[in-house]
C-alpha positions in Angstrom: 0.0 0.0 0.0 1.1 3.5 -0.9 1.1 6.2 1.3 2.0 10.1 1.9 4.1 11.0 4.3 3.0 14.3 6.9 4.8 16.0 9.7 2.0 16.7 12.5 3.0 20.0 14.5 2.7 19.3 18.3 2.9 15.3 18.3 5.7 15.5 21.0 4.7 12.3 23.0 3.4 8.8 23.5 0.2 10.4 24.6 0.0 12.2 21.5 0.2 9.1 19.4 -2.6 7.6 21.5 -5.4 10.7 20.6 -4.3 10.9 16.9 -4.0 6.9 16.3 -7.5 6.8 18.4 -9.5 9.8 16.0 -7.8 8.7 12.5 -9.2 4.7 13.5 -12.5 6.6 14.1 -12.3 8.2 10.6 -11.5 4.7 9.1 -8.0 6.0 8.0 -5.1 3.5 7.5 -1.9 5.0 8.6 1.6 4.5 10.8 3.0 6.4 12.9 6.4 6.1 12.0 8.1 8.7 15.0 7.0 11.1 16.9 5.6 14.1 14.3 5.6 11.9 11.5 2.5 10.0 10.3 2.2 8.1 7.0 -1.4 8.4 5.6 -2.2 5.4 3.2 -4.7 5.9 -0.1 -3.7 9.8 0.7 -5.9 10.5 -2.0 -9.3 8.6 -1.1 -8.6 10.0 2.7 -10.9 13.3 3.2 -8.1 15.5 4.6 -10.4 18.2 5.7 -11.6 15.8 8.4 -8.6 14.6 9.8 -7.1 18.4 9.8 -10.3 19.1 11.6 -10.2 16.0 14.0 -6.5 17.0 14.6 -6.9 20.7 15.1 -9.3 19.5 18.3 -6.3 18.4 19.9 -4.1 20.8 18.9 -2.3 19.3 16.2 -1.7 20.1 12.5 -0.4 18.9 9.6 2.8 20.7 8.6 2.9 21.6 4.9 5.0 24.7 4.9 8.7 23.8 4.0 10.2 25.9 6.9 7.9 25.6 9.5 8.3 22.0 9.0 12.1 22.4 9.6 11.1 24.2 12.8 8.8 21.4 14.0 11.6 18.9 13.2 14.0 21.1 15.3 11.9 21.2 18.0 11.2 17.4 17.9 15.4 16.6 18.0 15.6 19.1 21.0 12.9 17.4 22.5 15.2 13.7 21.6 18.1 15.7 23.3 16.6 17.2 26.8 13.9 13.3 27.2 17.1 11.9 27.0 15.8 9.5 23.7 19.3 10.1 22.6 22.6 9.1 23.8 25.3 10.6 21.4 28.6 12.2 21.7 27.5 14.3 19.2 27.3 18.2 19.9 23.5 19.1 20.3 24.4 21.4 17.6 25.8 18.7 15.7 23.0 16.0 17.0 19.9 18.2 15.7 22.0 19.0 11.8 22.0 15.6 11.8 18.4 14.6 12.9 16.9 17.0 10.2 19.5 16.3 7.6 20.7 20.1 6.8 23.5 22.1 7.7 23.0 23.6 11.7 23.9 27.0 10.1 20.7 26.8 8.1 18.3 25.5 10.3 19.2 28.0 12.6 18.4 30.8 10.3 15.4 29.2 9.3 14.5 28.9 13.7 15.7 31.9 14.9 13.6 33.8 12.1 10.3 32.1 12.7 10.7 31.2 16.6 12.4 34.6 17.5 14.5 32.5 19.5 17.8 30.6 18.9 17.6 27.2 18.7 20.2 27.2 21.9 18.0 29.0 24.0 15.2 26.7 22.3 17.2 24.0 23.7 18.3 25.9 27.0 14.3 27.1 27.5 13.2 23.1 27.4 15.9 21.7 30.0 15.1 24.5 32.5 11.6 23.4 32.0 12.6 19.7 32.3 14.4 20.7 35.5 11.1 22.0 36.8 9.2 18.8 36.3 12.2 16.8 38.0 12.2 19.3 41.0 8.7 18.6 41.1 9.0 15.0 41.5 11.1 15.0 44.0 13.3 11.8 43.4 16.1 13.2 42.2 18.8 15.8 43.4 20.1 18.6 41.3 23.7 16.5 41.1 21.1 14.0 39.6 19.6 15.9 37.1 22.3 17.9 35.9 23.7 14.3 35.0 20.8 13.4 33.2 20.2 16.2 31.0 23.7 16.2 30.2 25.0 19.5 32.0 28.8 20.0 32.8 28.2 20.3 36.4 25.6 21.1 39.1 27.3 25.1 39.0 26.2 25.4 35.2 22.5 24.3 35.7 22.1 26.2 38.6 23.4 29.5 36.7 21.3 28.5 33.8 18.5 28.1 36.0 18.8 31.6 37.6 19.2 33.6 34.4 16.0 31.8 32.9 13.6 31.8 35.9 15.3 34.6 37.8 15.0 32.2 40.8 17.7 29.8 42.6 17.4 26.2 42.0 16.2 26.4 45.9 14.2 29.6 45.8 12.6 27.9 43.4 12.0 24.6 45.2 10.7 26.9 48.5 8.4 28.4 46.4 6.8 25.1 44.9 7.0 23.7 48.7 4.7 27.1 49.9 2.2 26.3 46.7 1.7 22.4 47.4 1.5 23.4 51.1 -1.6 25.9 50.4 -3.1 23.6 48.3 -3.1 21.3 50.8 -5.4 23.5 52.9 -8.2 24.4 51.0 
C-alpha cells in the first residue's frame, strides 16, 4: 500500500500518538505512525483530509505543509530527543539536531531563529530549564542528579542556567513550589 508522508505539528509524546492513532481509526484511516511528528497516511488520496485536519486541530495538532515551518517542527522534535534523553550521542547538540533534520546547523538556525524569535540554543536551553522544573517537582532526584541526566557539565552550570532563565535559585525555586503544594493542601 502506498502512502503520503505528513509532519504533525505538536505530536511530542506517546500520549500524542494515542489521541491521533485513536481519532484517525475513528475516521477509518489507515496510517503508521512512523516517529513522533511523523504520520504516513495510506490511499492519501481517497482520505478526506479536511476531516482529519479538523479532528487533529481538536487536539491541537496540525499537519505541517509549509517547508520551513516543518524544519522548525523537526528542530523542536530533536531538542525534545536531546533534553527526554531518547538520545545518547557524543555528538554536539548542535551537531545531534544538523543531523536529525539532515541540513547544515547554520541553516536550520536561520530558518528557527527567524520564525521562533529564538535561537535554537536558547530553544534547547528554554526546554531543559523546563525539564528541570518537572524533576524538581518529582522529588526523586537531586540537582547532582539531574544535571547528570540532561547532560549539564556540572551542578554550578545548571544552577546559573536556572537563575538567568527563571530569575530564581534552584532552591528559591524549590521553597516556592513547597509554599504552593502546602496551600493547596489547605483548601
Amino acid at each position: 500500500m502506498e502512502g503520503t508522508t505528513f509532519q504533525i505539528k505538536n505530536m511530542v509524546c506517546p500520549r500524542c500518538i494515542t489521541v491521533i492513532s485513536t481519532e484517525l481509526e475513528g475516521l477509518g484511516v489507515a496510517f503508521e505512525i512512523d516517529r513522533l511528528g511523523e504520520i504516513t497516511i495510506f490511499d492519501h488520496d481517497q482520505v478526506d483530509m479536511a476531516a482529519v485536519k479538523q479532528v487533529l486541530g481538536k487536539h491541537d495538532f496540525e499537519l505541517i505543509q509549509d517547508k520551513d515551518e516543518l524544519l522548525v517542527e523537526q528542530v523542536k522534535l530533536a531538542a525534545l530527543d536531546l533534553v527526554q534523553g531518547h538520545v545518547t550521542t557524543n555528538l554536539r547538540n548542535s551537531d545531534y539536531v544538523a543531523e536529525r533534520v539532515g541540513q547544515s546547523y547554520s541553516s536550520l538556525s536561520k530558518t528557527f531563529s527567524r520564525r521562533e524569535g529564538v535561537t535554537i540554543e536558547k530553544y534547547l536551553i528554554l526546554q531543559k530549564i523546563e525539564k528541570v522544573k518537572e524533576l524538581l517537582g518529582y522529588g526523586e532526584m537531586n540537582l547532582s542528579e539531574i544535571a547528570r541526566k540532561l547532560g549539564y557539565s556540572s551542578v554550578h552550570h545548571l544552577s546559573n542556567q536556572f537563575k538567568s532563565v527563571t530569575g530564581l535559585t534552584v532552591n528559591q525555586y524549590k521553597d516556592s513550589e513547597d509554599r504552593d503544594r502546602s496551600a493547596l493542601g489547605r483548601v
